[in-house]
C-alpha positions in Angstrom: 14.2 -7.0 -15.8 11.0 -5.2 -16.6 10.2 -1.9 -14.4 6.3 -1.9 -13.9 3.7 1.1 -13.8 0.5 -0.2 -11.9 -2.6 1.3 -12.5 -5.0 2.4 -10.3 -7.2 -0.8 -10.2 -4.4 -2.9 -9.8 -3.0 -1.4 -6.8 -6.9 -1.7 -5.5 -7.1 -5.5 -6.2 -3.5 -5.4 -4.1 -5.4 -4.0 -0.8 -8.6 -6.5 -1.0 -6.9 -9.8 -3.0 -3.8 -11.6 -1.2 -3.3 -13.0 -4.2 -2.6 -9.7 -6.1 0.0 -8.6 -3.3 1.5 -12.0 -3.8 2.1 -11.7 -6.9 3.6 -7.9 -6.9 5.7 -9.4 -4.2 7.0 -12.4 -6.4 7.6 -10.0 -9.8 9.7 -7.9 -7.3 11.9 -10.9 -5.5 12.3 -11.9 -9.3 14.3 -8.5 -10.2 11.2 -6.7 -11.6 10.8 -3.5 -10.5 7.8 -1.0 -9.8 7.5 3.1 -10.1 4.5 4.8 -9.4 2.6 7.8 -11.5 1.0 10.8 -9.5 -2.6 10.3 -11.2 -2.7 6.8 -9.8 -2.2 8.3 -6.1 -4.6 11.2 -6.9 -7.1 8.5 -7.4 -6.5 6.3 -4.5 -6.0 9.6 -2.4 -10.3 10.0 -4.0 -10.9 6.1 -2.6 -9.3 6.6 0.7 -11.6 9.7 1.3 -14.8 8.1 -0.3 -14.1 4.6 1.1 -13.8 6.3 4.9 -13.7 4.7 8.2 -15.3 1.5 6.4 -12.4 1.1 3.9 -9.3 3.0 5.6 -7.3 -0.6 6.9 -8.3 -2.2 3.3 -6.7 1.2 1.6 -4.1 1.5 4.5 -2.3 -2.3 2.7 -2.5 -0.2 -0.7 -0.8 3.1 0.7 1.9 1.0 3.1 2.7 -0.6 -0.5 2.9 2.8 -1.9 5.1 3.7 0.9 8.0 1.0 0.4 8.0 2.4 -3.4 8.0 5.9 -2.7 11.6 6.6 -4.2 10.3 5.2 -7.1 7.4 8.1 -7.7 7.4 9.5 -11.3 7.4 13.2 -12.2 3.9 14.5 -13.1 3.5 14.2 -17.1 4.1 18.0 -17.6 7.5 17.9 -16.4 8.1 14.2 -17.7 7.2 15.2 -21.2 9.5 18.5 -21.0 12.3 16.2 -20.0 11.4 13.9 -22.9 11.2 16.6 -25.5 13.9 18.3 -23.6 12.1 21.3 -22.5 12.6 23.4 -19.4 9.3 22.6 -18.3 7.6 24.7 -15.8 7.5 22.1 -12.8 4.5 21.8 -10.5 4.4 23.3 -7.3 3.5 19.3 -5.8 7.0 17.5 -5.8 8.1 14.2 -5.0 7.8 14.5 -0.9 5.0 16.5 -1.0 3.3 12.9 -2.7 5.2 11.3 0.1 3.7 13.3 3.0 0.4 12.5 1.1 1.1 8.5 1.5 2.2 9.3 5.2 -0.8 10.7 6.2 -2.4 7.7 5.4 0.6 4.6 7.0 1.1 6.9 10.2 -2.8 7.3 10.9 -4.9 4.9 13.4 -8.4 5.9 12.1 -9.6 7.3 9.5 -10.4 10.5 11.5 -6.6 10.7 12.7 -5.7 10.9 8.4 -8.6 13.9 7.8 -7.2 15.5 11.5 -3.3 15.5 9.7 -4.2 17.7 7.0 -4.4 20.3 9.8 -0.5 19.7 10.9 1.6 22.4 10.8 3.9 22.1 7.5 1.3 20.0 5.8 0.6 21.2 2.4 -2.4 18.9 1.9 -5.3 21.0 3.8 -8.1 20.2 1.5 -7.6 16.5 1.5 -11.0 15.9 2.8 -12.0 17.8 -0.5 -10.4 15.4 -2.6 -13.3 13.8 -4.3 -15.0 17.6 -5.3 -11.1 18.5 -6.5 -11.0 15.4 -8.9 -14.5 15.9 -9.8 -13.8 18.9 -11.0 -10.7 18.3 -12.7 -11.8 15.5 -14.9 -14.5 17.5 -15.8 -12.1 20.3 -17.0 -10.4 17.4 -19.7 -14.3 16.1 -20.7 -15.1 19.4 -21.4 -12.2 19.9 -23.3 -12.8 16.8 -25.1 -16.0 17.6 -26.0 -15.0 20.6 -27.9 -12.7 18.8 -30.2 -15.6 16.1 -30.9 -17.9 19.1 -32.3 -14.6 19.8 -34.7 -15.5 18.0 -37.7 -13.7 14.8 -38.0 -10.0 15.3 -40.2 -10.3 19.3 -39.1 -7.4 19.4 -36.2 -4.3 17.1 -35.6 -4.6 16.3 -31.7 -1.0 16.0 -31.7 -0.8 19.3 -32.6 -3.5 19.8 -30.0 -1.5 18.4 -27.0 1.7 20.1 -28.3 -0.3 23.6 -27.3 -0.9 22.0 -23.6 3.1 20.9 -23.4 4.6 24.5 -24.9 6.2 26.1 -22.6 6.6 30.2 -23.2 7.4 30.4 -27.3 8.8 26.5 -27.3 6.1 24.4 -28.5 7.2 20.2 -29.1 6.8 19.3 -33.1 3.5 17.3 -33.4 4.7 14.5 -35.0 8.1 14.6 -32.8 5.5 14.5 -30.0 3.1 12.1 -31.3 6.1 9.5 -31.7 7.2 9.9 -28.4 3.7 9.7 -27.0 2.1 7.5 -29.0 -0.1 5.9 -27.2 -1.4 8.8 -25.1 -2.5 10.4 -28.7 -4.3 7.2 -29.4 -5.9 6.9 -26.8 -7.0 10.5 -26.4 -8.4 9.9 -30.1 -10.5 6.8 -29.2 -11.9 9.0 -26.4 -12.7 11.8 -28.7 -14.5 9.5 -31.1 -16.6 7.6 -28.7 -17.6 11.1 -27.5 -18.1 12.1 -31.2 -20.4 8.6 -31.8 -22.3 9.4 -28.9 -20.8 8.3 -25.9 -20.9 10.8 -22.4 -17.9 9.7 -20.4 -18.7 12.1 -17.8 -21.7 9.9 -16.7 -20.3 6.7 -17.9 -16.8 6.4 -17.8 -14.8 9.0 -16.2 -12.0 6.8 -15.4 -10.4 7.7 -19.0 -8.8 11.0 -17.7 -6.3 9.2 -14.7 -5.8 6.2 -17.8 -4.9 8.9 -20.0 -2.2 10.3 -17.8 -0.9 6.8 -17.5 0.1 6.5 -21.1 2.5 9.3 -21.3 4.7 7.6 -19.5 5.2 4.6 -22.0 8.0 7.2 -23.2 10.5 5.4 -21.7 10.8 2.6 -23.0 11.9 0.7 -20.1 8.2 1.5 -18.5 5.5 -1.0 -18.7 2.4 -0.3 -17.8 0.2 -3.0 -15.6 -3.4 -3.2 -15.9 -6.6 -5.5 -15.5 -8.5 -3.5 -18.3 -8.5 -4.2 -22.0 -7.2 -1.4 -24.3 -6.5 -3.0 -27.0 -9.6 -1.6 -28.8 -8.4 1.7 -27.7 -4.7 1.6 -28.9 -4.3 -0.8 -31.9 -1.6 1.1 -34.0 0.8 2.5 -31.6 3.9 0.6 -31.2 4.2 0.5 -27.2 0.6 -1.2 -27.3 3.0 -3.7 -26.3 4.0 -2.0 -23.0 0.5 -2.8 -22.1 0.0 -6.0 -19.8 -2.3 -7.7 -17.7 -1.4 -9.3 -14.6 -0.4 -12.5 -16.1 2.6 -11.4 -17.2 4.1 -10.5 -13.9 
């Protein structure tokens, strides 16, 4: 049976639509299963602190979900990529139950004062979780930037797999490009669509800075038992990569 990645709207249509949960719930009572990427909790962690007191019981159903799945939480893609290539990547210093303390703070809280009031408890390694939204902010704005510079290369100058192979190295051992572009083939894609919208004009860091946590997302269609489950259309985005197919709507649950 098919193991699912959800993406981050997904899992926000599953704390506002009935529907949505009850279909995560039937895919799962079938034999499907569901793991769960660090980006896409990064980006709910963003909604829970921007949604505040108004939202926290809507994006309290998406985190209880996350809970129940928590064995099922993916490494970040530096460390899943080293263990693709087989590289000793350097792991981050956030590891599996530090992104289940994260989820806790969230089930285990009344209010959504109690949630900000846990970062304060002793042990808990997420103190500037009410800074959430500034941290992301910034950090997406690190990969536009980065972005940006590539789309003032003139076009056929620079091999992005190449590119992304330089991000990946760890001390001297840096992945082949094209060793790394097969395995990650959609994540290359994608990052060159992004580059050439930029290139053609397009300012993702006013319009569309969602592409950074979708990015991440499409690493992990390296295992090929991964599909990844999304209500937007890529298929403009990646149209020559061969796990395009890994790429499903709801419907297919």
């Amino acid at each position: 049976m098919p193991t699912y990645l959800p993406d981050t709207n997904v899992l926000i249509d599953l704390g506002r639509d009935p529907a949505v949960q009850t279909k995560l719930k039937n895919a799962e009572q079938s034999g499907s299963k569901f793991v769960i990427a660090p980006s896409v909790m990064t980006e709910l962690t963003v909604g829970v602190v921007k949604g505040g007191a108004t939202y926290f019981e809507q994006n309290k159903k998406i985190f209880t979900w996350l809970q129940a799945h928590s064995d099922a939480i993916l490494d970040l893609p530096r460390p899943f990529v080293g263990k693709i290539l087989g590289l000793q990547s350097k792991r981050s210093h956030v590891e599996k139950h530090h992104h289940v303390q994260r989820i806790e703070m969230v089930v285990n809280s009344q209010t959504f004062d109690e949630f900000l009031k846990c970062k304060d408890d002793t042990g808990n390694v997420w103190s500037d979780i009410d800074k959430a939204v500034q941290i992301h902010k910034a950090q997406v704005d690190n990969e536009i930037t980065w972005q940006e510079k590539l789309a003032k290369w003139p076009q056929g100058t620079f091999d992005l797999g190449a590119e992304l192979c330089k991000i990946f190295a760890v001390g001297r051992a840096c992945p082949d490009p094209e060793v790394f572009r097969r395995h990650f083939s959609a994540a290359v894609e994608y990052d060159e669509a992004s580059i050439a919208k930029i290139r053609a004009g397009a300012n993702p860091r006013k319009n569309d800075r969602g592409r950074y946590a979708d990015s991440q997302l499409f690493f992990y269609l390296a295992d090929p038992n991964i599909t990844l489950v999304t209500s937007e259309d890529f298929s403009s985005d990646i149209t020559q990569s061969p796990q395009r197919i890994r790429i499903v709507g709801l419907d297919a649950l």
